[in-house]
Kinemage of the C-alpha trace (Angstrom):
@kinemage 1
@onewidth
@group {chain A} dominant
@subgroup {mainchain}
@vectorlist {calphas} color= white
{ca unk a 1} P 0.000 0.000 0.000
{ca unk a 2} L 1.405 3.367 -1.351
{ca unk a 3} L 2.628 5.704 1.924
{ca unk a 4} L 0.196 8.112 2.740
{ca unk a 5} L 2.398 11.138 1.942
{ca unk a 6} L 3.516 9.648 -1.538
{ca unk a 7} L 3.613 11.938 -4.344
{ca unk a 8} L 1.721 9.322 -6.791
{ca unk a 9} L -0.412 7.786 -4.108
{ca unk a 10} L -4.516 7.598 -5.663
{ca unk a 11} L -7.391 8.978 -3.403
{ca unk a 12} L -8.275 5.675 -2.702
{ca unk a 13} L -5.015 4.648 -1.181
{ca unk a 14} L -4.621 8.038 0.850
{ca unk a 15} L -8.039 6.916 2.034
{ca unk a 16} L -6.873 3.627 3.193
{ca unk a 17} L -3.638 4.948 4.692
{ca unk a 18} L -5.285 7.085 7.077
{ca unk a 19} L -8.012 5.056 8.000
{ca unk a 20} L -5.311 2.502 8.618
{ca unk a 21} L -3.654 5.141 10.504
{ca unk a 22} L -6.897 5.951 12.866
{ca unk a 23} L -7.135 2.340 13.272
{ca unk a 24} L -3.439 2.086 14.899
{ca unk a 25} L -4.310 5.892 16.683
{ca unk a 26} L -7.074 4.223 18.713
{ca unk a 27} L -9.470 7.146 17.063
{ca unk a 28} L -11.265 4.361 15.000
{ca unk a 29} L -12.053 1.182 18.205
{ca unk a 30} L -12.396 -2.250 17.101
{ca unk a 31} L -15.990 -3.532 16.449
{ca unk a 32} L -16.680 0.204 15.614
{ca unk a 33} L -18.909 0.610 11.946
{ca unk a 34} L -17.368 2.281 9.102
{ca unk a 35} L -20.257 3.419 6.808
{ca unk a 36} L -20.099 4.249 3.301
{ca unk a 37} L -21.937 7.030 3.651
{ca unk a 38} L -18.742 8.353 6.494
{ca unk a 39} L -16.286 8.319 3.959
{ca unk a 40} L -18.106 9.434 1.089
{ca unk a 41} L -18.444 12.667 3.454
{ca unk a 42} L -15.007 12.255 4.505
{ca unk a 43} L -12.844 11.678 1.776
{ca unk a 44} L -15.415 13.404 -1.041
{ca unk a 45} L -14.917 9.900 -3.267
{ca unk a 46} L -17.222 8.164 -5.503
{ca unk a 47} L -19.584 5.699 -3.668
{ca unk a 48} L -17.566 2.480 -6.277
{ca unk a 49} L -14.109 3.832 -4.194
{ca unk a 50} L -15.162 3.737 -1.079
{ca unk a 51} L -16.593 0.404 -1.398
{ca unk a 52} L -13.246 -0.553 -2.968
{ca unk a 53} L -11.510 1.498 -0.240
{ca unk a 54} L -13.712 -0.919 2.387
{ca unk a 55} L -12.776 -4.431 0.139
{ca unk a 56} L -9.499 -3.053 0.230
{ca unk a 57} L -9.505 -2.739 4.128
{ca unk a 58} L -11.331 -6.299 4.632
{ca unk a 59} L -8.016 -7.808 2.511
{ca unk a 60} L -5.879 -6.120 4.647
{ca unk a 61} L -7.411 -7.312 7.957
{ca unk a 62} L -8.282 -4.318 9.039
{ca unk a 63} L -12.002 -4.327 8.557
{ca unk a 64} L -14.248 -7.169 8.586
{ca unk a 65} L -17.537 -6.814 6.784
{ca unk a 66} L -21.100 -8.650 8.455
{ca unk a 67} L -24.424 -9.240 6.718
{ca unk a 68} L -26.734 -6.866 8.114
{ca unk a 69} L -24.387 -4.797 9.831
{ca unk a 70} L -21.804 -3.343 7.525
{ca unk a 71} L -18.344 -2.830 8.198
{ca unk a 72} L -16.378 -3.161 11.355
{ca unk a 73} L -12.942 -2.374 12.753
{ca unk a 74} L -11.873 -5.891 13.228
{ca unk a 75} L -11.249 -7.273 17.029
{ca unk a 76} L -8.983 -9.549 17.503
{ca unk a 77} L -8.860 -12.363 20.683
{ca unk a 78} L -6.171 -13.238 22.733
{ca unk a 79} L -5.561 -16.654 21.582
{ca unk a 80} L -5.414 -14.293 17.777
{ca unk a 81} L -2.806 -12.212 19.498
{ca unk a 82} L -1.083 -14.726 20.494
{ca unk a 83} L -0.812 -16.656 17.293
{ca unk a 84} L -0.327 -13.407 15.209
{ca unk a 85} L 3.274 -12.399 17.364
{ca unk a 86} L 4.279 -15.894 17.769
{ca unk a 87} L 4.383 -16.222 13.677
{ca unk a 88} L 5.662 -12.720 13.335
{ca unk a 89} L 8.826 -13.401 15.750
{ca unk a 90} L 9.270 -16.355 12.970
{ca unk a 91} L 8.673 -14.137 10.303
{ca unk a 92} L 11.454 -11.379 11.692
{ca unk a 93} L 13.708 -13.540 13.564
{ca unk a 94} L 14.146 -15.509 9.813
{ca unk a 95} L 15.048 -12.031 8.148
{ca unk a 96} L 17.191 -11.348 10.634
{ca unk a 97} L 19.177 -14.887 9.995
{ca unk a 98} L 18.841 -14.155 6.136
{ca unk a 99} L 20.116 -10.077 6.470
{ca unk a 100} L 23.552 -9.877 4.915
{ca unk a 101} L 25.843 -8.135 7.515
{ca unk a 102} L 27.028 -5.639 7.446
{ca unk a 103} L 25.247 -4.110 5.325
{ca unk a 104} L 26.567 -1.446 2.995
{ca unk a 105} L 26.837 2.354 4.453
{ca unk a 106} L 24.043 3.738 2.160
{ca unk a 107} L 21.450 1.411 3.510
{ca unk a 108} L 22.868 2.050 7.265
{ca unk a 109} L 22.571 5.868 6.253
{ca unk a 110} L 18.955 5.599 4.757
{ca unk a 111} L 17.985 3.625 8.045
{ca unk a 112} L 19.347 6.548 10.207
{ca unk a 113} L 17.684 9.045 8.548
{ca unk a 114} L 14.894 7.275 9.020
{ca unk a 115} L 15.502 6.982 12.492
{ca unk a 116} L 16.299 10.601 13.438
{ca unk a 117} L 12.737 11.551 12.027
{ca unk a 118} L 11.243 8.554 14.629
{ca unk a 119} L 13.208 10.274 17.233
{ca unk a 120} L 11.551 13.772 16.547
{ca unk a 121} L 8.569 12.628 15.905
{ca unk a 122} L 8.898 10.810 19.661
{ca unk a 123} L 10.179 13.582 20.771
{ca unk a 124} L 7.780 16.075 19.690
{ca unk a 125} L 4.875 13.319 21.263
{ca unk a 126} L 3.555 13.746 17.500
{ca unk a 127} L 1.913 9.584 17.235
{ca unk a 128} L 1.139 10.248 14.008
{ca unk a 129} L 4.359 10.817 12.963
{ca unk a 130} L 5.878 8.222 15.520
{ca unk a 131} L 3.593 5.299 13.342
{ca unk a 132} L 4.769 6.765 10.406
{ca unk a 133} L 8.384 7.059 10.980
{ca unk a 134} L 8.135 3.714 12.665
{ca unk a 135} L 6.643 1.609 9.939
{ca unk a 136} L 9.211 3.475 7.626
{ca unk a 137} L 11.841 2.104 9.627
{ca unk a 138} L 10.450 -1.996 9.566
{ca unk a 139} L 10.234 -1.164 5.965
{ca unk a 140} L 14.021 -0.398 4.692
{ca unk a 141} L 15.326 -2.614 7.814
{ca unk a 142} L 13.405 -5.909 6.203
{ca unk a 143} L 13.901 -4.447 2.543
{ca unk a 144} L 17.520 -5.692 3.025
{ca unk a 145} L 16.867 -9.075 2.979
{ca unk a 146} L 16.334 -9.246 -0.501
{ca unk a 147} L 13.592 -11.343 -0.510
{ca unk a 148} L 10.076 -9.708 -1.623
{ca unk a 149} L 7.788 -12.704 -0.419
{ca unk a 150} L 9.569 -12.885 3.062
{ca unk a 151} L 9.022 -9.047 3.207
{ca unk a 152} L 5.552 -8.982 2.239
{ca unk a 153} L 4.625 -11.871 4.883
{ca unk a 154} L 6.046 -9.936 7.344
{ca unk a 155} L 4.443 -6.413 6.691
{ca unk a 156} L 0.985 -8.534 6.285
{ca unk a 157} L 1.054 -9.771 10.034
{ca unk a 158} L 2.302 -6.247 10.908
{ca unk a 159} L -0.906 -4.917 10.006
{ca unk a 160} L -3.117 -7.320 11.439
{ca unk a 161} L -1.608 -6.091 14.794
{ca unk a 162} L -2.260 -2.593 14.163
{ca unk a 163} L -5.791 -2.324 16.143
{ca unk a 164} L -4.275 -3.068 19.279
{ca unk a 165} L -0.865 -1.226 19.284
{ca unk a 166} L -2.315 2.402 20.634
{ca unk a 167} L -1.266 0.764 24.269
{ca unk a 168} L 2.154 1.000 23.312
{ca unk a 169} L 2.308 4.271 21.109
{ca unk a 170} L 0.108 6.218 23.389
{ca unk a 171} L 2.870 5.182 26.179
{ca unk a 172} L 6.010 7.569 26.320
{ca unk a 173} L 8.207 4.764 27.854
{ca unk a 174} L 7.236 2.088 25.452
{ca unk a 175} L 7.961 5.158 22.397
{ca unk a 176} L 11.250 5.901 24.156
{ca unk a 177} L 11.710 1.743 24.760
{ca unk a 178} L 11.157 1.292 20.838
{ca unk a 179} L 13.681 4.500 19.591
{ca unk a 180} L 16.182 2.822 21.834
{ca unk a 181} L 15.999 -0.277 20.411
{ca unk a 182} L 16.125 1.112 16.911
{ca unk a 183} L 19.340 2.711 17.263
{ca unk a 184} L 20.434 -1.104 19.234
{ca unk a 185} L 19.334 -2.746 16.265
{ca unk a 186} L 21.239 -0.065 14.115
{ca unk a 187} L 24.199 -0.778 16.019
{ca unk a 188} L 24.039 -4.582 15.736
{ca unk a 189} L 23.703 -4.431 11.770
{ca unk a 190} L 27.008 -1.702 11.719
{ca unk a 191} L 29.055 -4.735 14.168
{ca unk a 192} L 27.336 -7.620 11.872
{ca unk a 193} L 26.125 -9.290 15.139
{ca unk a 194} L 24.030 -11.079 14.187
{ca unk a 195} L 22.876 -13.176 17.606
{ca unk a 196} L 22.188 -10.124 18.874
{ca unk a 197} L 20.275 -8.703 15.834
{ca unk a 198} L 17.797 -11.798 15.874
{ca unk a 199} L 17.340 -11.553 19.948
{ca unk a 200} L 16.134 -8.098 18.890
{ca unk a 201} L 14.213 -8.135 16.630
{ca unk a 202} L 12.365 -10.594 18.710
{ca unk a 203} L 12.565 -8.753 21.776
{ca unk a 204} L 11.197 -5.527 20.012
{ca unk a 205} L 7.360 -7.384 19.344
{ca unk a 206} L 6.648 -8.394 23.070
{ca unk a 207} L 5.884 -4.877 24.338
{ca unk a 208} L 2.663 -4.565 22.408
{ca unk a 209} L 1.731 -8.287 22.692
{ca unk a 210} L 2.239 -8.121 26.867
{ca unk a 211} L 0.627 -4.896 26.836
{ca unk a 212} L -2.338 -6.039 25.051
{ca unk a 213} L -2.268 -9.291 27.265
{ca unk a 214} L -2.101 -7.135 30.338
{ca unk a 215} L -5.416 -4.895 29.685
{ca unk a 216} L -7.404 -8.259 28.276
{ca unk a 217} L -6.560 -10.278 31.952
{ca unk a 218} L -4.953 -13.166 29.476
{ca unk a 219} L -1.472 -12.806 31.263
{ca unk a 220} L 2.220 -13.053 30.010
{ca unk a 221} L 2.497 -14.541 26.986
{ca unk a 222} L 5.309 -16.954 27.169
């Protein structure tokens, strides 16, 4: 999905982005409707795009879509939780194996860039901006594997978890807690350690899983 600030993004997908971004920003609450007639107002888009904006949503597990009831921020379970970070510490622990280390100073560069905008944006308590940066960052770390299927897999089970990382993001220690660990993870590709890459990029899920497993009574996950 084209960034919502991209300078060839469609309507439609600026649509999606920042509904996607609401979702994460805790301003749209699971199991709340999403009407057509919402976004038609909102976005001023042809009734055919929003109801491709919606489809578009329901693919991207966003949204789920009832009979009789319409459209719906998805909720997710515990057990779902569960299941969803257990498969994406595979997911990123394997890209973390695959990475080739170290890699080159551009793509070091380009990932600190990146990172100095996450630290403003942290800084400046802007959570828009934070998300932003932050999914910026996932994306050029895991572009470095090389491998597009591997990346996509991994940016799929990303956004299943978006409705229920506010918890984190609305926290300033678990914003600080995740710029730390940025620059750590920076640090480990520039040394090409990897053992310690992998054990963060592991570590760096739990905070929103445990969060969300705090607030739901379901306990630590192990």
């Amino acid at each position: 999905m084209a960034p919502r600030d991209a300078p060839h993004a469609s309507p439609a997908e600026l649509a999606i982005a920042e509904i996607e971004e609401d979702i994460v920003l805790a301003r749209l609450l699971p199991k709340q409707r999403i009407t057509e007639d919402e976004l038609l107002e909102r976005f001023a888009l042809k009734r055919h795009v929003v109801r491709e904006v919606l489809a578009t949503l329901e693919r991207m597990g966003l949204v789920e879509r009832r009979r009789n009831v319409g459209s719906l921020v998805r909720s997710v379970t515990a057990r779902e939780v569960k299941e969803l970070y257990a498969m994406r510490e595979l997911l990123e622990a394997e890209a973390a194996r695959r990475m080739p280390l170290p890699p080159g100073a551009a793509a070091l560069e380009r990932l600190a860039r990146i990172q100095r905008a996450h630290d403003k944006a942290v800084e400046k308590k802007d959570l828009r901006e934070v998300f932003r940066a932050n999914l910026a960052f996932h994306r050029e770390l895991f572009s470095l594997i090389g491998d597009e299927v591997l990346e996509r897999a991994i940016a799929e089970y990303a956004r299943q978890t978006h409705a229920i990382r506010f918890g984190t993001l609305a926290s300033p220690g678990c914003r600080e807690r995740a710029r730390q660990e940025h620059w750590e993870i920076l640090r480990a590709l520039e040394a090409g350690d990897r053992a310690r890459l992998v054990a963060l990029c592991r570590a760096h899920l739990r905070p929103s899983r445990d969060a969300f497993m705090e607030q739901h009574g379901a306990g630590e996950s192990p």
